[in-house]
BAFI-3210 file (N, C-alpha, C; in Angstrom, 3 decimals, decimal comma, padded with zeros to 6 digits):
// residues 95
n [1|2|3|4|5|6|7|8|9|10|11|12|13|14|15|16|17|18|19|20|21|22|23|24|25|26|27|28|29|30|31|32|33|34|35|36|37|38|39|40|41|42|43|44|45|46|47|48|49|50|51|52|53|54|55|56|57|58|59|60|61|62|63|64|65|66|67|68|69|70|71|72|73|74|75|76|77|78|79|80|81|82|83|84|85|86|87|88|89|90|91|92|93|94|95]
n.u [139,224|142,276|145,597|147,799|149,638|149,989|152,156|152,759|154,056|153,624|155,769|155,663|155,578|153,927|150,288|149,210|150,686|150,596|147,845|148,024|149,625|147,876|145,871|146,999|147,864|145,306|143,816|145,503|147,682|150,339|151,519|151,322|153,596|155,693|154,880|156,045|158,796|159,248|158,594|158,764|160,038|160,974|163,434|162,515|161,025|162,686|162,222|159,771|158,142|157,424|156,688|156,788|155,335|153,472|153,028|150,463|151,188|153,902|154,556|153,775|151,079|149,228|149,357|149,297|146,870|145,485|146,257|145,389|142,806|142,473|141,026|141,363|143,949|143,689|144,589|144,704|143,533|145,288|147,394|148,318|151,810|153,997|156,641|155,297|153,062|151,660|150,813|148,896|149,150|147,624|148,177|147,375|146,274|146,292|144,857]
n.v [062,434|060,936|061,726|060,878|058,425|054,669|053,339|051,802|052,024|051,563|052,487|053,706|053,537|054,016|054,550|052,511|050,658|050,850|049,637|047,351|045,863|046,338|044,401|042,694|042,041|042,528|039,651|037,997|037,046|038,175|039,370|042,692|043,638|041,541|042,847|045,170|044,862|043,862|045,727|048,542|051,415|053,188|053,609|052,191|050,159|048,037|047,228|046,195|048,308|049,712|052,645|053,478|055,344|058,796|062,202|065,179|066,874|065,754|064,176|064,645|066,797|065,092|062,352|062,438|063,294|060,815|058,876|059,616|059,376|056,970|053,531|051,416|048,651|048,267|048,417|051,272|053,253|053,771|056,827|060,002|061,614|063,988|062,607|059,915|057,430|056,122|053,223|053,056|051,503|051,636|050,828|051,071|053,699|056,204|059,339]
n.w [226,631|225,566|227,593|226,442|224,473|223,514|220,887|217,896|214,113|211,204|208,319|204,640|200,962|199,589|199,155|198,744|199,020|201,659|202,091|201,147|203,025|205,557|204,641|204,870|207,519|208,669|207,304|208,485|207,300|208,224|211,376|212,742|213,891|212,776|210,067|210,204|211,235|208,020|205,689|206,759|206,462|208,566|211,485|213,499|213,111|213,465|215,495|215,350|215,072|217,230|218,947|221,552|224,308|223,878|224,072|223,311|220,273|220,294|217,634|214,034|213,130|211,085|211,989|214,743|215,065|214,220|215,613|218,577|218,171|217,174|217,523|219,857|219,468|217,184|213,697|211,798|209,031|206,175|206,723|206,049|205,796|205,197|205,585|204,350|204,139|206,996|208,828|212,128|215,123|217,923|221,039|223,582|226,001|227,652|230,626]
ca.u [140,291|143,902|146,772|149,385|148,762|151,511|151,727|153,614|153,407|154,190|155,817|155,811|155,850|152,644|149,029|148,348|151,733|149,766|146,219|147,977|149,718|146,716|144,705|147,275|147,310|144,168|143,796|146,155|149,101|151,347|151,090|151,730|155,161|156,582|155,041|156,778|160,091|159,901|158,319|158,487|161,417|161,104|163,823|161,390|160,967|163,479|161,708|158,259|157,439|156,954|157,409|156,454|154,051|154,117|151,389|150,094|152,485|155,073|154,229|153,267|149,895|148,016|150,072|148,711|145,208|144,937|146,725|144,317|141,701|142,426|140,553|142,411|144,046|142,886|145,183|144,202|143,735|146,578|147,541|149,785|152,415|155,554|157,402|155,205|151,864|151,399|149,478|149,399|148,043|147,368|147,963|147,043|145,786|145,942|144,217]
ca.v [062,381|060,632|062,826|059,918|057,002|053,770|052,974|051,215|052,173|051,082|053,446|053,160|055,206|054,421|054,452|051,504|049,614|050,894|049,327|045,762|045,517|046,598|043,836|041,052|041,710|042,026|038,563|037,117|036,264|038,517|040,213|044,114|044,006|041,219|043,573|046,689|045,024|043,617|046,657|049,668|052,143|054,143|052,360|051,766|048,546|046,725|047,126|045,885|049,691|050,619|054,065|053,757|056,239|060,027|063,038|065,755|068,349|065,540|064,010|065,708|066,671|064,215|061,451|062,257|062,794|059,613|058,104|060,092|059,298|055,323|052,454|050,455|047,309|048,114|049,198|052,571|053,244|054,895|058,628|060,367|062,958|064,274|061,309|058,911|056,463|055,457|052,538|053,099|050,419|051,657|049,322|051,628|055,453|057,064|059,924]
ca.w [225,630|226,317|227,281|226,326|223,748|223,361|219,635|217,167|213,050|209,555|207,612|203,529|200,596|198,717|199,891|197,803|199,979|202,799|202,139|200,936|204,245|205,943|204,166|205,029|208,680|209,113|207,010|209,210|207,043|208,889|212,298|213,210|214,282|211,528|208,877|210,340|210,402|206,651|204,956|207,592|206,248|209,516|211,914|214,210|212,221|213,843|216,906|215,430|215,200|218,274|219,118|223,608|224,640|223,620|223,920|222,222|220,285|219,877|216,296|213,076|213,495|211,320|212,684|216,137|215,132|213,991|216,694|219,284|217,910|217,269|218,564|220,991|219,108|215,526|212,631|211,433|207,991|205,617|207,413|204,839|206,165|205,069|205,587|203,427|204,654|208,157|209,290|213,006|216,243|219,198|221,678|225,167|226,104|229,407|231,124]
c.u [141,604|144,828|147,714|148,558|150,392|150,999|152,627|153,283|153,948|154,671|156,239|155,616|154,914|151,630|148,877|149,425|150,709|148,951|146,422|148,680|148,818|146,059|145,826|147,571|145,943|143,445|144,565|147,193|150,315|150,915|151,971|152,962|156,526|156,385|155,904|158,665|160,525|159,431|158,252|160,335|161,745|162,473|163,511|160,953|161,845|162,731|160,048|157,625|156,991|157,547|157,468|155,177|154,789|152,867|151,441|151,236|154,220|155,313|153,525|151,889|148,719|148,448|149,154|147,177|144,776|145,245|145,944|143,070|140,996|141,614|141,623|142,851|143,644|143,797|144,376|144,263|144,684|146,230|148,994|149,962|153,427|156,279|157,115|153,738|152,387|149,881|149,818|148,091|148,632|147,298|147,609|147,232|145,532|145,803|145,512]
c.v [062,033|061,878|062,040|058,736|056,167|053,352|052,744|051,548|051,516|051,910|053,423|054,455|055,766|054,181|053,033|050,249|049,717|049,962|047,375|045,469|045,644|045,362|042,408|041,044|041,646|040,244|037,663|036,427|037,030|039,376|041,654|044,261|043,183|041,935|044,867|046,473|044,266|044,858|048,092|050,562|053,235|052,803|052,169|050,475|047,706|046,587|046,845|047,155|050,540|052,150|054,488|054,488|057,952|060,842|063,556|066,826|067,483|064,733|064,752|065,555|065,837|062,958|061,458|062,669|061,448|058,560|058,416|059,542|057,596|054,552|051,554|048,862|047,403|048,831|050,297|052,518|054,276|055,973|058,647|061,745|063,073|063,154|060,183|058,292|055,802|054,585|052,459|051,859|050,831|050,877|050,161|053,064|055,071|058,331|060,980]
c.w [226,320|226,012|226,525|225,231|223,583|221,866|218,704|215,663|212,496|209,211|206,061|202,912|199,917|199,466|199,420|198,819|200,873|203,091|201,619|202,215|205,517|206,060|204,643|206,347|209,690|208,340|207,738|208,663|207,828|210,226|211,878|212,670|212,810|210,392|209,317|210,266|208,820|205,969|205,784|206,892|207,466|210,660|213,570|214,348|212,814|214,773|217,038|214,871|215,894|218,709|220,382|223,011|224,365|223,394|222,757|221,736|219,765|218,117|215,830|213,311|212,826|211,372|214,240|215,919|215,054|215,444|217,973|218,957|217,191|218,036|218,772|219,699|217,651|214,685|211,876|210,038|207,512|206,382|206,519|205,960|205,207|204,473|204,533|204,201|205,807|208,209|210,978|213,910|217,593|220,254|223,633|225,293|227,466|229,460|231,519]
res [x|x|x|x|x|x|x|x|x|x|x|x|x|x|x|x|x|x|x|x|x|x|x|x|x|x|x|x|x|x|x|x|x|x|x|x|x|x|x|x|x|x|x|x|x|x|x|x|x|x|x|x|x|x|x|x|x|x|x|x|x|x|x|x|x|x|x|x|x|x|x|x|x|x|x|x|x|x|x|x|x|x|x|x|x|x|x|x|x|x|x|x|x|x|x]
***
């Protein structure tokens, strides 16, 4: 299991936003980072979404399950917190 993961999200307000930005980067009309800064309300978004690298204990906890428990390079499906729908991508985990 990684102590550390690097990872960039989406952040929106409906599941249903979620699952159509979802469906158009994985279709390939928009990448990751250009969907996070036109529809990401976290401001994170300017920056693509990236958030660096960060362990366990420092995001809400089902924020970092999902993000733990990500495959490398693959947009995660909706994770609702608090805040609203995350689509998160893992882009590198270390030991």
């Amino acid at each position: 299991m990684s102590n550390r993961v690097k990872a960039s999200h989406i952040l929106v307000k409906t599941e249903a936003e979620a699952l159509d930005i979802k469906n158009r980067i994985e279709n390939g009309e928009i990448d990751f980072p250009h969907a996070a800064g036109q529809y990401s309300f976290c401001p994170s978004g300017g920056d693509g979404g990236d958030l660096g690298w960060f362990g366990k204990g420092v995001m809400v906890k089902p924020f970092e399950d999902a993000a733990f428990s990500a495959e490398l390079n693959k947009v995660t499906n909706p994770i609702q917190t608090q805040f609203g729908w995350h689509l998160i991508l893992v882009t590198d985990k270390e030991d």
